[in-house]
Each structure stands twice: as C-alpha cells, then as structure tokens.
C-alpha positions in Angstrom: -15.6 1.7 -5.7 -17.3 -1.9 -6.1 -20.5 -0.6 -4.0 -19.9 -2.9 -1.1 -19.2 -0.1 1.3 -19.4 3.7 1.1 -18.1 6.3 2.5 -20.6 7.3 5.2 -21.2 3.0 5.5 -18.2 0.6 6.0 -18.6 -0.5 9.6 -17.7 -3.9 9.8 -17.0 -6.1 12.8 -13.3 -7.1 13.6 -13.3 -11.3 14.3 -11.6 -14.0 13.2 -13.0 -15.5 10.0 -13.8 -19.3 9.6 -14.6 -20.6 6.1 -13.8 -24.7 5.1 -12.1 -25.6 8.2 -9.6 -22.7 8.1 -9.0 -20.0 10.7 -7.7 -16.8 9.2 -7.7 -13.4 11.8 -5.8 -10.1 12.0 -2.5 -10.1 13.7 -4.2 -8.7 17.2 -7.1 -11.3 17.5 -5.9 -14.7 16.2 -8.3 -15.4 19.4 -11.4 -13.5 19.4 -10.6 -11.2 22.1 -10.0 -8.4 20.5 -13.5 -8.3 18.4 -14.3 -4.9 17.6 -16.7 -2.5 15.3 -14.4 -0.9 12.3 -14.6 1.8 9.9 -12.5 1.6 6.7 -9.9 4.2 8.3 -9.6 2.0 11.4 -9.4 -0.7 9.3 -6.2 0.4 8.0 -5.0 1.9 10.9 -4.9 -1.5 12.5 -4.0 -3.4 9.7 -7.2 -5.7 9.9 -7.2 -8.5 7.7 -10.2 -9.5 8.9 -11.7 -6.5 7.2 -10.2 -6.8 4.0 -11.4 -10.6 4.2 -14.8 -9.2 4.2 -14.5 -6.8 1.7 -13.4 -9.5 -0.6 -16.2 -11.6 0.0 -19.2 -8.8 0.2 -17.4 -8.0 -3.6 -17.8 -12.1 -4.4 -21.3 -12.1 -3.3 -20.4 -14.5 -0.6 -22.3 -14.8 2.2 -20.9 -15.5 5.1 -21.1 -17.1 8.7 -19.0 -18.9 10.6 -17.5 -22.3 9.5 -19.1 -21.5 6.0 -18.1 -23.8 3.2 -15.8 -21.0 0.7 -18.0 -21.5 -2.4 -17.4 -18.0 -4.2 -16.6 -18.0 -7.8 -12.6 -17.6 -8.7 -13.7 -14.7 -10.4 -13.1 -12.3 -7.2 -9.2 -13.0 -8.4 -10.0 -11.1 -10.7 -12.2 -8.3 -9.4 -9.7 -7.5 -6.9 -6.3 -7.9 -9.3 -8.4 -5.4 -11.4 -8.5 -2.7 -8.8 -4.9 -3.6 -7.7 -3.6 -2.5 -11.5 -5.3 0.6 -11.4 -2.9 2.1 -9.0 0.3 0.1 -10.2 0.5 -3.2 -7.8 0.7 -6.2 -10.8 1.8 -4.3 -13.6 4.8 -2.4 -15.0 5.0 0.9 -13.8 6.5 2.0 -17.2 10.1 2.9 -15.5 12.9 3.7 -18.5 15.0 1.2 -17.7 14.8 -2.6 -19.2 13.8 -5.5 -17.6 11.0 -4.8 -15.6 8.4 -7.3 -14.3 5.3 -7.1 -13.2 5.9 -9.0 -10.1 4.5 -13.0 -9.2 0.7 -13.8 -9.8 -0.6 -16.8 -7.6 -2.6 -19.3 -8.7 -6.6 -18.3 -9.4 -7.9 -21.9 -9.8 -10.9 -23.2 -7.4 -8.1 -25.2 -5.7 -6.5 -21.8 -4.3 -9.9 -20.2 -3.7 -9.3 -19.6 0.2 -6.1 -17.3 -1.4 -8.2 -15.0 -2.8 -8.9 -13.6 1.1 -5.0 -13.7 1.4 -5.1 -12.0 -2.0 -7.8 -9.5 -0.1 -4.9 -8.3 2.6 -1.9 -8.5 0.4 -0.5 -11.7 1.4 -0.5 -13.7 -1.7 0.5 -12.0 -4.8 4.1 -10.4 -5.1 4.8 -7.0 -6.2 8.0 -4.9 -6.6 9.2 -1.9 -4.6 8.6 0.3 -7.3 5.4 -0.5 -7.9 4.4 0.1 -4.5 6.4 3.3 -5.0 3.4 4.1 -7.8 0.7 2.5 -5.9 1.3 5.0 -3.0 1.9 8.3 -5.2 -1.2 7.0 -6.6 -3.1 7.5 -3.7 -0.9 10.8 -2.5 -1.6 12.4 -6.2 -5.1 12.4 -5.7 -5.6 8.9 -8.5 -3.3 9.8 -11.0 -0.8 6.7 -11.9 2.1 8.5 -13.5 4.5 6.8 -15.5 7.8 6.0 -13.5 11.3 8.0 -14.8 14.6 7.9 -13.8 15.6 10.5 -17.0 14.7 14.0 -16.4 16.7 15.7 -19.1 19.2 15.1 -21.7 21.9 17.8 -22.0 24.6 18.7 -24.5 28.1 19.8 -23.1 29.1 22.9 -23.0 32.6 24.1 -24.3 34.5 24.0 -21.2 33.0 20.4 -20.5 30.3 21.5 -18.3 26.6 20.7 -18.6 24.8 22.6 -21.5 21.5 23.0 -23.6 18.7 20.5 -22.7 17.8 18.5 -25.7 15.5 16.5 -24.2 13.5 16.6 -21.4 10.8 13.6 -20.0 7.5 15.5 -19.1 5.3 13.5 -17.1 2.8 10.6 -18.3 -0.7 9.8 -16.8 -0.9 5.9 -17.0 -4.4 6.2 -15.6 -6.7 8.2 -13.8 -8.9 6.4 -10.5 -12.6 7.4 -10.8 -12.9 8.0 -7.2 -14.9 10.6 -5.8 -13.4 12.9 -3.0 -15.2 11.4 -0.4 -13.9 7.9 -1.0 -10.5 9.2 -1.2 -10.9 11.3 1.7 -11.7 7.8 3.4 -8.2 6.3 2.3 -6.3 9.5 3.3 -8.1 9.6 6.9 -7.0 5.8 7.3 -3.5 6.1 6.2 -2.7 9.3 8.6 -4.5 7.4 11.5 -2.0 4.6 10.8 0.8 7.2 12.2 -1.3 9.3 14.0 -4.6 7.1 15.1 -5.3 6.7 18.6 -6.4 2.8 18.5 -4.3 0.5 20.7 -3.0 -2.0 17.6 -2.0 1.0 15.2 0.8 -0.2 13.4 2.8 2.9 12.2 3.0 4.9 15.9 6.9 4.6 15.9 6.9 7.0 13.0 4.6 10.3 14.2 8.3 11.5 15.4 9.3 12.1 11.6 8.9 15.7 10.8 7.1 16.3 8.4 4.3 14.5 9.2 4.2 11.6 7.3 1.0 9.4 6.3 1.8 5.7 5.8 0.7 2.2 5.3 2.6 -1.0 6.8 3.2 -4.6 6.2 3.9 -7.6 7.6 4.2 -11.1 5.5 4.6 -14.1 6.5 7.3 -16.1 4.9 9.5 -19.1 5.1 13.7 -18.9 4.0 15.5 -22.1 3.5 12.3 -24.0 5.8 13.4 -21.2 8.8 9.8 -19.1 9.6 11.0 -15.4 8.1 8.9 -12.1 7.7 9.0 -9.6 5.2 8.3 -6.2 6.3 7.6 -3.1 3.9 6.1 0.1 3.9 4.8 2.3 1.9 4.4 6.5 3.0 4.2 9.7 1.8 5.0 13.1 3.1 4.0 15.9 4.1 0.3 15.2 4.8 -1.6 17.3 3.2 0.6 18.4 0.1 3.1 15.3 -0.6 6.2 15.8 -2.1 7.8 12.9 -1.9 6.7 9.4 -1.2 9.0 6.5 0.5 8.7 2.7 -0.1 10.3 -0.5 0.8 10.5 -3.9 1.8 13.1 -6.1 4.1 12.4 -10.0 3.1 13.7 -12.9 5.1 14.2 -10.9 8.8 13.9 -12.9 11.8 10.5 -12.5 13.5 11.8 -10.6 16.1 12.5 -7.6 13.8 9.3 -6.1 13.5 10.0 -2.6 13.8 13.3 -2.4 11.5 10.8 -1.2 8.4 10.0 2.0 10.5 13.5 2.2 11.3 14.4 2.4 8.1 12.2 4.5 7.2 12.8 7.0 9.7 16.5 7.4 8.1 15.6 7.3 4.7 13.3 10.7 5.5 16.1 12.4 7.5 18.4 12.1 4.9 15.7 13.2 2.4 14.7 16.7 4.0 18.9 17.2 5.1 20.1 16.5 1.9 18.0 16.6 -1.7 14.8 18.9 -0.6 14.8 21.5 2.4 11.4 21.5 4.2 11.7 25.2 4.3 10.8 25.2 0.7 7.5 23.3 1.3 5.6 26.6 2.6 6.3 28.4 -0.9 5.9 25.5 -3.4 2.7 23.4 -1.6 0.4 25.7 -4.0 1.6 24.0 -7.1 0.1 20.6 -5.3 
C-alpha cells in the first residue's frame, strides 16, 4: 500500500541487519547462514524480521547498508501505527462491553528510533487478543474491519418463561474498509496459507496443516522478560476454512518458558476441534460458503 513493494515486486534478501552498532536478524539467521532471496509470502511464511526491517525502512526513505548510522525521521512510527489501525492492532475494536483499551504504545522519540524496526515485526507495541481477533477477520473478510459484538439479539420472554420476540437485534458495523486491490491481498492470503502449508524449511505454522479444515495462519514469538527470568510470549492469529472463512481463532500465552515453543499451535489445534465438534458442523460449510 505505501509503494515500496508491489505485488509482482517484493523480493528482498533475507540477512541480518546492522544499523548503530546493533545486530537485529530473523529467528533462523541470527548468523548469516541462512541468507536468502524472499517474496512477501515467504516472508511471512518464515516469519522474517529481517524483511519487515526493510520494509520499514524502504517506507522511511532510509537507505541502507551495513553498519549504517539509523538516521530515519521518527515519523515512520507513525506511518506504520497508521497502517496497524486500519485493520484493528492499536485501537478499540468497538466490542459492547466497557473498559476496553487500546493496548500499550512505545515510545516514538529519536531516542527509541532503532524500535521502530522492532515496531516493523511486531515486537514493540502491545495489542490485545481481541484486536488481533479484528486484525485477522480483517484480512479473512477481504478489508472490512467490523465492529466487535458479543450481543446478537435481545428477546422478550415468552409466557411459559421461554425465550420470545426479538426486540433488538445488533446488525453488523463496518469500522473501515482497506483500499487494497485484489492482487495485494492475494499476496497476504498466499503468505499466510504458506505459513501452514509452505514448503520452506523455517515455516513456522507446519504443526497445524493436520487441522481439518484447512486453516491459514500467522504466528508469533516475543521476547520477553518475567520477574528478570528470560520468558516468551507466544500468539497466533488464524482463520478457517481457506478460501471461505467462517470463523477466525486468536491468542496469546505470555510468560512461558523458552522451551515451550509449540504450545500456541497446541492450543490452537484444540480450540478448532472443539469449534467444528461443538458450535458449527463443517458439513454446513459446502451449503453456506456462497453467502462469503
């Protein structure tokens, strides 16, 4: 959307990136070995940071090289928060309940500049589970941000003390719409399938292409510190089926040991069996996918 790639143009070269005396790489190549061309769907496939780095600073107007001093304006805070909000990650998602937030905002001052690459791959502002919730039935929806309800109706009661008339129902509100075009969403779609699917050595999502149906998905991995102990926080964000979603699956797990890298897929993996077994039959998909 910024111009700094298309879709037919976002090859970009995997490596670690050096800017002010500061190494920051991708979780696979924290040593260079592991340099490699990527496309944007390969990108997200292996979870490059390195990529996303890039991205950040082609949208800065930063030019780069090795061991470069980070001189970009704090303005790419900004720039990128702005794109974030479009499809729900910083602001309220609108839920009717009260007491929402909008989740934690770091610092966008010159001092933090060298954030605004951790900004780039999601490892310096804070969001909430439900706004990844939006963020990913943003994407699934084809761009619409629809407003987030826990109310569907509100019913009378009947004589014998049963549920009656509707009075009310909640009908559903477009926050926004995304001005992408279907090639550049065709891009994101292809890179979040490949994350389950992809045939890359560091994909990150393999351990769930056993959840029926098909499920396209995004992972995450921050690094975080509880009580001074080194901790990660996993999430995840998905939606299934592929090609007409009906119902999208997010999460997060803060503070688990660093051996516990898989327990988001896990998770996730139970959360969709007890979906289709209990609230939504997949033989109903067939005969309601045309209203998608």
């Amino acid at each position: 959307m910024d111009g700094v790639i298309t879709p037919s143009n976002n090859t970009l070269e995997e490596m670690p990136i050096r800017v002010g005396g500061v190494k920051k790489s991708s979780w696979f190549n924290s040593s260079g070995s592991a340099d490699m061309e990527l496309t944007a769907p390969l990108a997200l496939e292996v979870s490059s940071n390195s990529y996303m780095m890039q991205l950040a600073m082609k949208e800065a107007g930063f030019h780069y090289y090795s061991g470069a001093p980070l001189t970009m304006s704090t303005s790419i805070f900004a720039k990128l928060r702005g794109y974030f909000y479009q499809f729900g990650l910083g602001v309220k998602t609108g839920i009717d309940i009260p007491g929402e937030t909008t989740g934690i905002e770091g610092a966008s001052t010159k001092a933090h500049i060298g954030n605004a690459l951790d900004e780039a791959y999601g490892n310096y502002d804070g969001y909430t589970v439900m706004q990844l919730a939006q963020y990913i039935s943003t994407i699934a929806n084809g761009g619409r941000r629809i407003q987030t309800h826990l109310l569907q109706s509100i019913r009378g009661t009947s004589k014998s003390g049963g549920l009656g008339a509707i009075k009310a129902e909640v009908t559903p509100n477009v926050l926004n719409t995304i001005d992408m075009t279907a090639a550049q969403k065709a891009v994101v779609k292809q890179g979040l399938y490949d994350v389950v699917h992809g045939t890359n050595t560091y994909k990150t999502g393999g351990a769930l292409d056993t959840i029926k149906p098909a499920i396209s998905a995004k992972t995450g991995t921050a690094q975080t510190f509880y009580k001074g102990t080194a901790t990660e926080t996993l999430s995840l964000v998905s939606h299934a089926p592929v090609s007409h979603p009906k119902v999208v699956v997010a999460l997060a797990m803060p503070n688990l040991s660093t051996s516990d890298e898989s327990n988001n897929m896990t998770l996730a993996k139970q959360i969709y069996k007890a979906y289709w077994s209990t609230v939504q039959s997949t033989s109903t998909l067939s005969s309601s996918s045309s209203s998608n």
